[in-house]
C-alpha positions in Angstrom: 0.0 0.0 0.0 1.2 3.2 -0.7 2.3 6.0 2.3 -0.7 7.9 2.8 0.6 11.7 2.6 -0.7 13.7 5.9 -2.3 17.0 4.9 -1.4 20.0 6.5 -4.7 21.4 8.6 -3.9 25.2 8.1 -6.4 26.9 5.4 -4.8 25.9 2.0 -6.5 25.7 -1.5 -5.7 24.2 -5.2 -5.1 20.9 -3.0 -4.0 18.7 -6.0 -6.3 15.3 -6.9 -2.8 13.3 -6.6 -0.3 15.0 -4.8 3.5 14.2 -5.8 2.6 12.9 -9.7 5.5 13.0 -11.4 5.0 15.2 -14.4 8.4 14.9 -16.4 11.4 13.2 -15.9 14.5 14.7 -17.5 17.2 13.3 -20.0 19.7 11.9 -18.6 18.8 12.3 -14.8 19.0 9.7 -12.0 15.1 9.7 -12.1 15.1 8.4 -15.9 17.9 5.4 -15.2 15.7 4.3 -11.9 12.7 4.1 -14.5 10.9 6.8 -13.3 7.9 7.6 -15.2 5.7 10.5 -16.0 2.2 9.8 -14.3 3.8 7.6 -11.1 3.4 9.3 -8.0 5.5 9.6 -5.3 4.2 8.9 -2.0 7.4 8.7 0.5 11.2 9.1 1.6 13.2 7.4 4.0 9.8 5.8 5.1 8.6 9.4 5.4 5.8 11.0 3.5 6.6 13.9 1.3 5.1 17.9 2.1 6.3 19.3 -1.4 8.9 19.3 -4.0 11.1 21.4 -1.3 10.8 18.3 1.2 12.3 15.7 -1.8 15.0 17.6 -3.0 16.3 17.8 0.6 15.5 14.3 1.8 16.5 13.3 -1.6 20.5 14.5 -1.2 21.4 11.8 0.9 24.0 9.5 0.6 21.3 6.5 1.5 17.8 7.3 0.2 14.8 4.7 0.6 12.3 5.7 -2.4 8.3 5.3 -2.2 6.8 5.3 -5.6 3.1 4.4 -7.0 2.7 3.1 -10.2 -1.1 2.4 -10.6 -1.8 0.9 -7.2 1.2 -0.9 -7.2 4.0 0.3 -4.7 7.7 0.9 -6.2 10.2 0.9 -4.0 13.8 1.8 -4.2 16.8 1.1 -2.0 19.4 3.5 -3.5 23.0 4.9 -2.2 24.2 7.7 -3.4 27.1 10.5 -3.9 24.5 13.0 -2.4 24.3 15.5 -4.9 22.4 13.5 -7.7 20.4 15.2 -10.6 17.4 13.3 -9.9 15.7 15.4 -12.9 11.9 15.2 -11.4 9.2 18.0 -12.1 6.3 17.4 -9.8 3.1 18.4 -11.9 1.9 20.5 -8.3 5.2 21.5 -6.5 2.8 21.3 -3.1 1.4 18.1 -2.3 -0.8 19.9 0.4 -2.4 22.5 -1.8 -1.2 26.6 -1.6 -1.4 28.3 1.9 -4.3 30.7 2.0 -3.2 34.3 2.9 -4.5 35.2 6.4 -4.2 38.9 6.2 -6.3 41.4 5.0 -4.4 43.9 2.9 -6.4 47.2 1.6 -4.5 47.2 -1.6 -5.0 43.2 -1.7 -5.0 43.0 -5.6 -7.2 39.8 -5.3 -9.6 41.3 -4.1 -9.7 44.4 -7.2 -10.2 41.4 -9.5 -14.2 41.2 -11.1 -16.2 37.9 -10.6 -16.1 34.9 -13.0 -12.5 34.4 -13.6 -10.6 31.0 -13.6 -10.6 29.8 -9.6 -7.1 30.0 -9.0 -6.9 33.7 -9.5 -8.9 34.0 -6.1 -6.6 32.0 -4.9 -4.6 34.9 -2.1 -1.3 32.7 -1.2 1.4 33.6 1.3 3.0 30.4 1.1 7.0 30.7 2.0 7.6 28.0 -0.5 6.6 29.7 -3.4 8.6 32.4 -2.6 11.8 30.4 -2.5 10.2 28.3 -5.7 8.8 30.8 -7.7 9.6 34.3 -6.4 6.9 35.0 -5.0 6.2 37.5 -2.1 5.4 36.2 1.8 4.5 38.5 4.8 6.1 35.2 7.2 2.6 36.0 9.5 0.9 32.6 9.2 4.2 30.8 10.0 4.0 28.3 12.6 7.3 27.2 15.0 7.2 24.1 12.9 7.5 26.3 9.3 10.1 28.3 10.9 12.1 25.2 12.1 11.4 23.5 8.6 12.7 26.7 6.8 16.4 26.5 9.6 17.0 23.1 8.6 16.8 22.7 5.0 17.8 26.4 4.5 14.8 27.3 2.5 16.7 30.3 0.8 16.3 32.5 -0.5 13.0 34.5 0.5 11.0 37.4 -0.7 9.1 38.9 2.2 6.6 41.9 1.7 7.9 44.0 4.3 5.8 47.5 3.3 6.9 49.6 6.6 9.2 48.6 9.4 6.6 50.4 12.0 5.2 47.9 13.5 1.5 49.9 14.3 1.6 50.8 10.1 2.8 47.4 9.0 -0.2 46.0 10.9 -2.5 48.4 9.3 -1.2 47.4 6.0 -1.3 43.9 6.5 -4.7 43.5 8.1 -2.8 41.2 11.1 -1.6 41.5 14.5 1.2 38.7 13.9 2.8 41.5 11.2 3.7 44.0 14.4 6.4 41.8 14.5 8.0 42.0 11.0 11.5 43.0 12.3 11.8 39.8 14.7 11.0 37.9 11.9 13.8 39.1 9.8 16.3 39.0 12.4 15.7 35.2 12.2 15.8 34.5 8.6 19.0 36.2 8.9 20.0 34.2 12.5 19.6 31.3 10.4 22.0 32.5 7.3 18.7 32.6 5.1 19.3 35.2 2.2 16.3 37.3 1.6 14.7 40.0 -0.6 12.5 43.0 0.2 9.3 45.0 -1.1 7.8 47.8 0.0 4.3 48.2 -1.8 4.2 52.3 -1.5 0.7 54.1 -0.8 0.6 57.9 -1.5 1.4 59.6 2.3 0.6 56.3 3.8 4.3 54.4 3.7 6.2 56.8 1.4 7.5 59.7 3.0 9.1 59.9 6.7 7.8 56.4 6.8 9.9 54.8 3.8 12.8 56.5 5.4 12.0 54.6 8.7 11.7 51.2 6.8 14.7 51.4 4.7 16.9 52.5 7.8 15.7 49.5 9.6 16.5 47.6 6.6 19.9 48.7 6.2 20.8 46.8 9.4 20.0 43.2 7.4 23.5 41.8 5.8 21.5 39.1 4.5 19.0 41.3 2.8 19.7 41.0 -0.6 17.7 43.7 -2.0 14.4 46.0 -1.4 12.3 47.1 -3.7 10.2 49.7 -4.0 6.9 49.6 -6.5 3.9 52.0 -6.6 0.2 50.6 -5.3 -2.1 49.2 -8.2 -5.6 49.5 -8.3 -7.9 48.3 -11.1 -11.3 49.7 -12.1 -12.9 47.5 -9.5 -10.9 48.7 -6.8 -11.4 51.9 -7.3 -15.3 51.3 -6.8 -14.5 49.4 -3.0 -12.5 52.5 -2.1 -15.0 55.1 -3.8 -18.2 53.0 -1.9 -16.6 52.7 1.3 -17.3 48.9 1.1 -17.0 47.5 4.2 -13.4 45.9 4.7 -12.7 43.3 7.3 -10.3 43.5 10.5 -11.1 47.9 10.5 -9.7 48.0 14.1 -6.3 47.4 12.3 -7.3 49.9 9.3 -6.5 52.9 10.6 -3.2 55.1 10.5 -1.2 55.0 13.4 -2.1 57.8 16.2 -5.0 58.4 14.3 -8.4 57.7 16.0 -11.0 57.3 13.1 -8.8 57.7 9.8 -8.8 54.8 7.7 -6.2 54.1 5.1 -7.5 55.5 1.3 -5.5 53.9 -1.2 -5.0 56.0 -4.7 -2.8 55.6 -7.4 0.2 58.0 -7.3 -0.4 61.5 -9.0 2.8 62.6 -11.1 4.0 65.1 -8.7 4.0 62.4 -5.8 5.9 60.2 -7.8 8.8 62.4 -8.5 8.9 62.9 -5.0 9.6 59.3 -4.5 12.2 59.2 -7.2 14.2 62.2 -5.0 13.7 60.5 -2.0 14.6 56.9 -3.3 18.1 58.6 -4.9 19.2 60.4 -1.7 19.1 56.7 0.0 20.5 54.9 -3.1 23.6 57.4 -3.0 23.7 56.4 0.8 23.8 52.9 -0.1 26.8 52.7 -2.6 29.0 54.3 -0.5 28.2 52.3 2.4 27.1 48.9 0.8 28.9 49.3 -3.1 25.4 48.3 -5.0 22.1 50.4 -5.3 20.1 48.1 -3.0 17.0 50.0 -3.1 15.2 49.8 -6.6 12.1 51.7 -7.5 9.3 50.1 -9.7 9.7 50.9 -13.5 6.0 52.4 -13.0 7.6 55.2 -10.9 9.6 56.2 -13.9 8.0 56.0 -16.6 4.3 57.2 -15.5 6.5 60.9 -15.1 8.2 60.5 -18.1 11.6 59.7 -16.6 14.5 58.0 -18.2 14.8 54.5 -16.5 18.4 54.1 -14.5 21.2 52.6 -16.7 21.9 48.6 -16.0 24.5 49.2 -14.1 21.7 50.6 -11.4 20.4 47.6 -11.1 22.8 45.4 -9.4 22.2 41.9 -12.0 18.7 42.5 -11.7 17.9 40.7 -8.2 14.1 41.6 -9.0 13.5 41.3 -11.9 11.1 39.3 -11.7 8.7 41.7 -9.6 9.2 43.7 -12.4 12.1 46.1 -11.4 14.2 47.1 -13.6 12.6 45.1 -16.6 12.0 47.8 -19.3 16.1 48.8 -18.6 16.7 45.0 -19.5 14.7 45.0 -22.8 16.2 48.3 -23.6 19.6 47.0 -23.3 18.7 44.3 -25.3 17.5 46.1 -28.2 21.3 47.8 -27.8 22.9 44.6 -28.2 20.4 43.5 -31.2 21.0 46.4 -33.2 25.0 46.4 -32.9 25.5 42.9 -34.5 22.1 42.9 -36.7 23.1 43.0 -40.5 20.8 46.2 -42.1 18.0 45.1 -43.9 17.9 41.5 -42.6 14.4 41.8 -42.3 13.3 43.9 -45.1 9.3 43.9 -45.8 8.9 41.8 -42.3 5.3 43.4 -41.1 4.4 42.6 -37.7 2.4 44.3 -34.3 3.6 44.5 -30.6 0.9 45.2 -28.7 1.7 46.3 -25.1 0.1 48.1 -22.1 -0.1 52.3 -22.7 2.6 52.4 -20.0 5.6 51.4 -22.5 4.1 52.4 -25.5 6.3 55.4 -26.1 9.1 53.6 -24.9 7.6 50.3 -27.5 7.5 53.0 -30.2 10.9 54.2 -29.8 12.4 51.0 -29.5 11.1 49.5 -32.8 11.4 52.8 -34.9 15.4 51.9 -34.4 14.7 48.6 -34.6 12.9 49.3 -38.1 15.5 51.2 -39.6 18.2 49.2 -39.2 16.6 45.8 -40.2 13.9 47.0 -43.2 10.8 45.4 -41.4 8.0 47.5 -40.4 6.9 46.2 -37.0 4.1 48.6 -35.5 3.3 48.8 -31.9 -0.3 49.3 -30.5 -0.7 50.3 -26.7 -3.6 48.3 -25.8 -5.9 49.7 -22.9 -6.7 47.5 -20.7 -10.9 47.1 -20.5 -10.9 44.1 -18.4 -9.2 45.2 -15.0 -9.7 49.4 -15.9 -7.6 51.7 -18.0 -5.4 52.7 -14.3 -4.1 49.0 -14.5 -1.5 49.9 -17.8 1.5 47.3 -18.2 1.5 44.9 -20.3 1.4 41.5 -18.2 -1.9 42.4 -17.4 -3.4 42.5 -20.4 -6.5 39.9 -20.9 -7.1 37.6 -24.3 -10.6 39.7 -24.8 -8.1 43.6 -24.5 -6.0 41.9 -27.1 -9.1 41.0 -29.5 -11.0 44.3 -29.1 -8.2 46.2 -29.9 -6.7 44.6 -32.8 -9.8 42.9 -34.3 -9.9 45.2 -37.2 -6.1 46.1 -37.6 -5.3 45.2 -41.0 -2.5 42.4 -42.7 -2.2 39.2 -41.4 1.4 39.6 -39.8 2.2 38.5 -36.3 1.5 39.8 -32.9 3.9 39.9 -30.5 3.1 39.8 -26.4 5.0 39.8 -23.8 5.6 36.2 -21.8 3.9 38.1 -18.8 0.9 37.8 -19.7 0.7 34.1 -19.4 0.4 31.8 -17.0 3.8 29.9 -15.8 1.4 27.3 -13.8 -1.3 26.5 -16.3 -0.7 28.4 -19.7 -3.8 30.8 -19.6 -4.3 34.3 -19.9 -6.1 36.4 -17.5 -9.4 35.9 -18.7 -9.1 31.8 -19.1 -7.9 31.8 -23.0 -4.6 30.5 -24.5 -2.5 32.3 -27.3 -4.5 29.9 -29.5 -7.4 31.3 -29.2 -6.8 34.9 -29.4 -4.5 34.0 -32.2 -7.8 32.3 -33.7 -10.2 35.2 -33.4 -7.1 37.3 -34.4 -6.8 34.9 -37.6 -2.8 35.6 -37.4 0.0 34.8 -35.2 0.2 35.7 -31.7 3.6 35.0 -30.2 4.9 35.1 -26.8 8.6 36.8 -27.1 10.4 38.6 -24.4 13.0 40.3 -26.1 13.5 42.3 -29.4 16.0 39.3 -30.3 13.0 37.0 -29.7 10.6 38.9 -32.4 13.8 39.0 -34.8 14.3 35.7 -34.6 10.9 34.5 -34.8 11.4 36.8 -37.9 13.8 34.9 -39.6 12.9 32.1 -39.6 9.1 32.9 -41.1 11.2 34.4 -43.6 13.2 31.0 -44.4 10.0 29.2 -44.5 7.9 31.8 -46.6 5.2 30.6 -44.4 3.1 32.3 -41.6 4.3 30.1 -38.4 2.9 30.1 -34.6 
């Protein structure tokens, strides 16, 4: 019989049908000689059952490991020793065997919650699960962590983590979080450091809530952390729909913990940044960035592209960024494309591409930045790509990058542009877990109702190349 996995009992959804199915075994890897198989499940460790795909690649670097495997109903089982630092080459199809940890707080800019009805279920999904940060990147306030997550986290040296900090003051980061365990943010960091755990920071800014005196707090607490990695600093968004909870004064849970610090009745209002506000974040953030290279050699504190470029700013050269540390969040991303397009043009032979049509459509954030971009990249190659700022109608027009951009904004918008060349979008706006754009369709299917191309590409190198070799075929290609 196979080991029957216990289930954490905290709130957790997405709990997977079969936890710890194998879902592809790579070329080469110790998995594929033992005759691992996509489809088999595997149900225990050293006579232990498994929590996640954190929990086997640390039980599974062992010099002697004891192997639990189900292969329809019938029980595998493999007595192996080992060097201890195998490629065992397994992805697990749900890297959680116990489902995602719910988020406990209650956040006023909670972007969840500024999402309309009738979208796919596992966009209501509001993790703050520590493992997807170290996994996937993803951002954890550490307030629903029990003495047994902490003392998982110390001995397999979960690392590295991205923790939403927001403010260092305890009374505001409560506020902000929506829970009393988040008075305590700076305890919590002293441990992840304690326990040589690297870890990244974000400050999600709110116009003269956390900005201001308060941001200089927070980042001089920061400062302290040699195992803070980074910080990052990125404006608040708010979509159509959160705009109406704010305007409507809909009621929000946990209010005790809503209001500002000191103050008696004031709640916290949440508004997108107005342009003078954000240049004064830009000052501030510079002053403290100055700071930090002397003291520390590197930047350490990045703003949010949005900052820049909603005022019309240049974004910092790469060498600002430190090797991108969050790039992922975003920061520093349109630098890294730009740079990119640099590299492109200085080998590209002119006119490679001559009579190449094509469209990037993007979010009316970049688009001037898009436009200039592929006017250079135009005349050196010949091809005449175009790029259309889309506006986003599913979340609200305030919600303006491109990641966020739905299947149905993409349809609307270029539904009646004419030629059947492709459109490019940016990765971003699809799915890593399940392939599907915001509003549940695939590239397929926009590309269907588009009746032309629509191709994922992340760099101008990526649309040149996908380019090329249309051009060597003669055909149009997906």
């Amino acid at each position: 019989m196979p080991v029957v996995s216990q289930l954490s009992h905290r709130r957790v959804d997405l709990v997977p049908a079969v936890p710890g199915t194998v879902q592809a075994v790579a070329p080469g890897s110790l998995a594929m000689e033992l005759g691992i198989e996509e489809g088999d499940q595997v149900v225990g460790i050293n006579g232990k059952p498994l929590l996640d795909a954190l929990d086997f690649q640390f039980q599974a670097q062992s010099t002697e490991v004891m192997l639990d495997v189900d292969r329809g109903g019938t029980l595998l089982r493999y007595d192996l020793e080992l060097e201890g630092d195998e490629f065992w080459g397994i992805t697990f199809a749900d890297p959680t065997f116990d489902g995602v940890r719910v988020c406990e707080n209650a956040c006023p800019f909670c972007f969840i919650k500024q999402i309309p009805k009738g979208m796919r279920r596992s966009l209501y999904v509001m993790d703050d699960d520590f493992r997807y940060s170290m996994l996937y990147g993803s951002f954890v306030t550490l307030t629903n962590l029990s003495e047994a997550d902490w003392q998982r986290i110390e001995e397999q040296h979960i690392s590295p983590m991205h923790v939403s900090v927001h403010a260092t003051n305890p009374d505001l980061r409560v506020a902000l979080v929506g829970n009393p365990n988040a008075g305590k943010i700076l305890d919590d960091l002293h441990r992840l450091q304690d326990a040589g755990i690297d870890f990244h920071a974000q400050l999600v800014l709110v116009p003269g809530v956390n900005d201001g005196e308060e941001m200089d707090r927070s980042l001089d607490d920061l400062a302290q952390f040699h195992r803070l990695r980074s910080i990052a600093g990125v404006p608040v968004g708010l979509s159509r729909h959160g705009q109406e909870r704010q305007s409507k004064q809909i009621r929000l849970s946990r209010t005790c913990m809503r209001r500002l610090p000191g103050a008696t009745q004031e709640r916290i209002h949440v508004r997108r940044y107005e342009p003078d506000e954000a240049r004064a974040v830009i000052r501030q953030a510079e002053a403290w960035q100055r700071t930090f290279r002397e003291e520390r050699g590197e930047t350490f504190f990045h703003l949010g592209d949005e900052f820049y470029l909603m005022v019309g700013e240049n974004v910092p050269g790469s060498a600002h960024y430190d090797g991108f540390p969050q790039i992922e969040d975003g920061i520093g991303i349109t630098r890294y494309f730009l740079d990119g397009v640099d590299r492109y043009l200085q080998r590209a032979r002119p006119g490679i591409l001559e009579y190449e049509q094509g469209i990037v459509a993007c979010g009316t954030l970049i688009g001037d930045t898009m436009q200039t971009a592929f006017d250079r990249f135009n005349s050196v190659t010949g091809a005449g790509v175009r790029v259309v700022p889309v506006e986003n109608q599913y979340l609200g027009p305030e919600i303006n990058v491109s990641g966020l951009l739905s299947g149905g904004d993409l349809v609307a918008r270029l539904g009646d542009e004419p030629g059947d060349g492709p459109v490019f979008v940016t990765r971003r706006m699809i799915s890593d877990r399940n392939g599907l754009l915001l509003d549940d369709q695939r590239i397929e299917d926009v590309a269907s109702q588009l009746r032309r191309p629509v191709v994922p590409a992340d760099t101008i190198s990526d649309v040149a190349a996908w380019m090329r070799r249309n051009r060597q075929t003669g055909n149009q290609v997906a």
